[in-house]
N, C-alpha and C positions, 0 to 999 in steps of 0.2 A: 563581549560587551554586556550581555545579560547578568554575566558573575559579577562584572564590576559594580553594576546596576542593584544587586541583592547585597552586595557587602557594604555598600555605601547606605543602603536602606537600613540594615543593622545596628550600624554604627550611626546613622544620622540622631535616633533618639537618645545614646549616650551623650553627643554633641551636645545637644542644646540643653543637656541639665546640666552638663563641664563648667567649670569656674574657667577665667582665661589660660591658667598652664597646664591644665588638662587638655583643653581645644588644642592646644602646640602637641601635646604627647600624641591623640588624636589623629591630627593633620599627619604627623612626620609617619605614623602605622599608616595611613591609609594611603600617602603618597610612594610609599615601602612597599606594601601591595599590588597597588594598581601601575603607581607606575607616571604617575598622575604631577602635573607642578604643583604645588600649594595652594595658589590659586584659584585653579581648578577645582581640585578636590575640595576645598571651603564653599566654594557655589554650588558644588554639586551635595554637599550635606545640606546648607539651607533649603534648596531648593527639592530635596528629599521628602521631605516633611507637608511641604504645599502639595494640596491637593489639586488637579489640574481640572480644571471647567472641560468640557465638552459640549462643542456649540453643535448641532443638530445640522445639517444641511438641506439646503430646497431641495427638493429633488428636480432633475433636469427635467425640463418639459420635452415633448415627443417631438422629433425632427420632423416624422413624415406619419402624414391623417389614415386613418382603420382604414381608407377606401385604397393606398399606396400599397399598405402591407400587406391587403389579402392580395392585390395584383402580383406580387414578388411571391408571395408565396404560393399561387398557381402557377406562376413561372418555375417556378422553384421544383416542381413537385412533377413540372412536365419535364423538366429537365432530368427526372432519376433523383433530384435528392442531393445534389454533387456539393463535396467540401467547399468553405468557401473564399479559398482561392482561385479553386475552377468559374463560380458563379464571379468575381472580380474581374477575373481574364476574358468570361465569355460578356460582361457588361461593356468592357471595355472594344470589342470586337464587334456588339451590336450597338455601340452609341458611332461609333466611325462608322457602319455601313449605311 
């Protein structure tokens, strides 16, 4: 997909200087390459050329307060340290007893 993605990059700024029977000569080499319907391969040159936004995210706010984490992490640390599928199975083992 990556190759597809560089050759279509390539060929996107030939595209859009093309008169219309160039774009057809275009289209048919790149559908020839990739493999691609016509379609396709016409959306993916426009779409080539646009630069895409990147919208920033909130970051997740914290599940459980400083005062939970230090608790789990002295548990944690009197427990040996243990991976944490052990510290899952033994939460699970001390919430049932």
């Amino acid at each position: 997909m990556s190759q597809r993605k560089a050759v279509t990059k390539t060929i996107a700024t030939r595209y859009a200087r093309a008169d219309k029977a160039t774009k057809g000569v275009i289209l048919d080499e790149l559908c020839a390459t990739t493999g691609w319907h016509r379609n396709h391969a016409r959306k993916a040159l426009t779409q080539a050329l646009r630069p895409t936004a990147v919208r920033r995210r909130t970051p997740r706010s914290p599940k459980y307060g400083s005062e939970v984490v230090a608790a789990l992490r002295f548990c944690w640390a009197v427990l040996g340290a243990p991976a944490g599928k052990s510290v899952s199975c033994m939460g699970r083992i001390l919430c049932t007893a």
